[in-house]
C-alpha positions as CSV (number, residue, x, y, z in Angstrom):
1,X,97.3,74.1,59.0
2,X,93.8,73.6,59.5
3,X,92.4,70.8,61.3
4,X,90.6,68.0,59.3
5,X,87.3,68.1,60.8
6,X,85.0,65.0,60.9
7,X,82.5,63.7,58.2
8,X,79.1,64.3,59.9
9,X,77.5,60.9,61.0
10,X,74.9,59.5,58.6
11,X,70.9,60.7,59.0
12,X,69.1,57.6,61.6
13,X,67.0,55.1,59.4
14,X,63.4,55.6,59.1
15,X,62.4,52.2,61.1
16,X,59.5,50.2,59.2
17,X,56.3,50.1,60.9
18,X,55.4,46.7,62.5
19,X,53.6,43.9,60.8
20,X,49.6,43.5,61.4
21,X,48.5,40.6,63.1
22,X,47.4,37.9,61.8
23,X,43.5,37.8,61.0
24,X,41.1,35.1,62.7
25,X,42.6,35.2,66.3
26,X,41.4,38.3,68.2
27,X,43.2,39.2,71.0
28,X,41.8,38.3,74.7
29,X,39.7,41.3,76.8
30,X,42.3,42.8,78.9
31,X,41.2,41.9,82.4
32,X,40.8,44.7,84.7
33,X,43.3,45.7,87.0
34,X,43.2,45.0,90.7
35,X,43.4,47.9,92.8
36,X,46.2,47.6,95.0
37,X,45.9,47.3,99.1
38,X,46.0,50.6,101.0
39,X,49.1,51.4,101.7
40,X,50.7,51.5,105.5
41,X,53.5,50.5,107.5
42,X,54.0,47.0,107.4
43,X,55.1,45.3,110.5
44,X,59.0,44.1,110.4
45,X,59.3,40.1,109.5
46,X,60.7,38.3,112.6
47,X,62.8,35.5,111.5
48,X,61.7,32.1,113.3
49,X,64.1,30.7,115.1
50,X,65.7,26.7,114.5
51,X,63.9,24.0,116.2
52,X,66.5,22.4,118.5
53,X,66.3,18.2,117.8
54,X,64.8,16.5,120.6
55,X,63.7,19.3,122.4
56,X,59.9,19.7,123.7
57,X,58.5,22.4,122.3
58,X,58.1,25.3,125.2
59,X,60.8,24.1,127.8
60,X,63.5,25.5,128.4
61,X,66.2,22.4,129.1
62,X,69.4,23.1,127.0
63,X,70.4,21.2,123.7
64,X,71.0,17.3,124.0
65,X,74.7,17.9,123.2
66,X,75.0,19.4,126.3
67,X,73.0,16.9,128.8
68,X,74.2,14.0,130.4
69,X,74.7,10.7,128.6
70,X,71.8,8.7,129.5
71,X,69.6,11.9,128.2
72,X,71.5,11.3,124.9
73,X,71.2,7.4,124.5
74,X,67.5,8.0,125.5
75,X,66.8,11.2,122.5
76,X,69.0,8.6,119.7
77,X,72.1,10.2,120.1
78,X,74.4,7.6,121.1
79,X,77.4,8.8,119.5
80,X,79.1,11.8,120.7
């Protein structure tokens, strides 16, 4: 027997064209574009690193956690 073939699919829809604008308002002047920078290799981001609390900037003593107790009372750190 043979086979039942497919209808063909219907022909697309001729779209309508869009609606004019409205008259009065005109549109703005397009600004000109900015020309973009000059393209090189850009340095790799470094990531900053956390501040550590109660540490002066540029030495190199360890956290408060770590130092003895009287260090800690003296930073606000009283409890352990």
């Amino acid at each position: 027997p043979p086979k039942a073939r497919k209808a063909p699919p219907p022909p697309p829809k001729a779209r309508k064209a869009p609606p004019p604008p409205p008259k009065g308002k005109k549109a703005p002047p397009s600004k000109p574009k900015k020309t973009p920078p000059p393209q090189g290799k850009k340095p790799q981001r470094k990531r900053a690193k956390r501040p550590v609390s109660g540490k002066p900037k540029g030495s190199p003593q360890t956290k408060p956690k770590k130092r003895g107790r009287r260090i800690r009372i003296k930073l606000g750190l009283k409890q352990s």
